[in-house]
N, C-alpha and C positions, 0 to 999 in steps of 0.2 A: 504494500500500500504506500501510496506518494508522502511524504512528509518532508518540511522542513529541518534543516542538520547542519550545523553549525560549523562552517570549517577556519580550520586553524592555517592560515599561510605566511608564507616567508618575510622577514620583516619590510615593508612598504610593496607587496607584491600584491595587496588584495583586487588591484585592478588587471593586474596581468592575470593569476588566477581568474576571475570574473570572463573575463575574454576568453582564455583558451577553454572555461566549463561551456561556456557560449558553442564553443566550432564543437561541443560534443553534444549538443542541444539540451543540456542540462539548465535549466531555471536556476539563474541566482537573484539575490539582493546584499547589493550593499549600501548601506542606509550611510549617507553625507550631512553636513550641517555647515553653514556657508562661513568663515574664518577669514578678517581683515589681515593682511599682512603688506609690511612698506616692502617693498621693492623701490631701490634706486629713488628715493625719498616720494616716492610716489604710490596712493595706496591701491589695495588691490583685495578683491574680492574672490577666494578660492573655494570651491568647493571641496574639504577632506574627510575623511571615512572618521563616522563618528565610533567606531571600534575596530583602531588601529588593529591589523593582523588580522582581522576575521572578517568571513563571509557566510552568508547562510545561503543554502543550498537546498535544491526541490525535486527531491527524484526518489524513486523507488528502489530500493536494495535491493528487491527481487528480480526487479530487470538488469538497473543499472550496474555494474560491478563494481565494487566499493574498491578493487584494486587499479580500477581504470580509473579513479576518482584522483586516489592516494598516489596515481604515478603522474597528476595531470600537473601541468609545469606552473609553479605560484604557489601549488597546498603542499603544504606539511603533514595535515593526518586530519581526519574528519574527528572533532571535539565528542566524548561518551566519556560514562563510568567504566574504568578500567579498558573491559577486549569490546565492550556490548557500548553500541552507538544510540546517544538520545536525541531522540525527536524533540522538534521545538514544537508547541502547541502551536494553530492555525492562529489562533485571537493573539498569542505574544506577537507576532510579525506583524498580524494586522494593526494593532497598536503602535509600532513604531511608524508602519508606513503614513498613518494616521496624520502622528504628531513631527512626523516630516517632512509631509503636505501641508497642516499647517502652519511651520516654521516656513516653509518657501511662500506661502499665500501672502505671510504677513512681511516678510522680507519685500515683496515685490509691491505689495501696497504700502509701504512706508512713507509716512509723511513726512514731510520736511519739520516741525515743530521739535523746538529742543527741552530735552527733557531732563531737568536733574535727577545724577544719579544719585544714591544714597550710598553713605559714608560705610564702610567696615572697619574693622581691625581683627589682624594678625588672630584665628582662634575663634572668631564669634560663629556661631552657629546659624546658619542661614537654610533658607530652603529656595528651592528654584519654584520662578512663580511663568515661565514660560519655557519654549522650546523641546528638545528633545527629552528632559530629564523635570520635566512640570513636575511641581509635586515631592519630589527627594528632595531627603534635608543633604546637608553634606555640613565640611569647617572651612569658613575663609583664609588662604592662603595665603595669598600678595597681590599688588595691584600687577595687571599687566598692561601697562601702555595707559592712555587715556581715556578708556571705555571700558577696557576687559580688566578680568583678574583671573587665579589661579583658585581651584576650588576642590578639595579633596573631598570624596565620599566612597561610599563601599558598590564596587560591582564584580560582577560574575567572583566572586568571594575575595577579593584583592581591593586596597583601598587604592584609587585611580585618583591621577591629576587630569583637572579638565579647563581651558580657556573657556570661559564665559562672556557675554554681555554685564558688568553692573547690575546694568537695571533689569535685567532676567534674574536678581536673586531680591529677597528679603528677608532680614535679621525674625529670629525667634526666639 
């Protein structure tokens, strides 16, 4: 039966992976989230994989051959408990694709009005009040640049650093 499967690839290869599961007609997604960076003092708008290393995958083990998968150029090993591979629920993916469409709606309808962001420090507890990650608490880290900061919280059981928006967080 088809399910989504979480694969583990090579470090910044999720989009080569992505491509060569593509020439094997295997469904992937890999969920982005849009990141300001200065290039040559000038800024710039990139789209990068909101979980570095990994790609989820949509095929059946019964057809598909999990060794044609593991030998395809970009992954490293399809993500499971121990030898046995776990399915990602249907509603987790749809979830993300979700609130990555609404992260690109509101990106693209952005208004020009400037908006104060609110102050943190070092340690205060915040939660995310938009984007990919609504809803988690995570601890304020450091500022990054003049709009972003750095923002630790727990995921797939590792606590992750993430660039933010400011104003995508509020103190608790």
């Amino acid at each position: 039966m088809k399910a989504w499967y979480l694969i583990y690839c090579k470090s910044r290869g999720e989009a080569r992976a992505q491509q060569n599961l593509a020439l094997q007609q295997i469904e992937t997604y890999l969920p982005t989230y849009p990141e300001e960076k200065k290039v040559k003092g000038q800024s710039v708008v990139k789209r990068v994989s909101l979980f570095p290393s990994y790609l989820f995958a949509y095929f059946d083990p019964l057809i598909t051959s999990v060794s044609k998968i593991h030998n395809t150029r970009g992954v490293v090993r399809i993500v499971g408990c121990k030898e046995v591979m776990t399915a990602i629920d249907d509603s987790v993916i749809h979830a993300i694709k979700m609130r990555e469409h609404k992260m690109l709606s509101l990106e693209s309808s952005e208004n020009s009005e400037k908006i104060v962001e609110p102050q943190f420090s070092t340690g205060d507890k915040v939660r995310f009040t938009e984007g990919p990650f609504v809803e988690l608490e995570g601890i304020f880290g450091e500022q990054n640049g003049e709009k972003r900061c750095f923002v630790l919280f727990e995921l797939m059981g590792k606590q992750q650093k993430v660039v933010v928006e400011r104003s995508a967080l509020k103190l608790i």
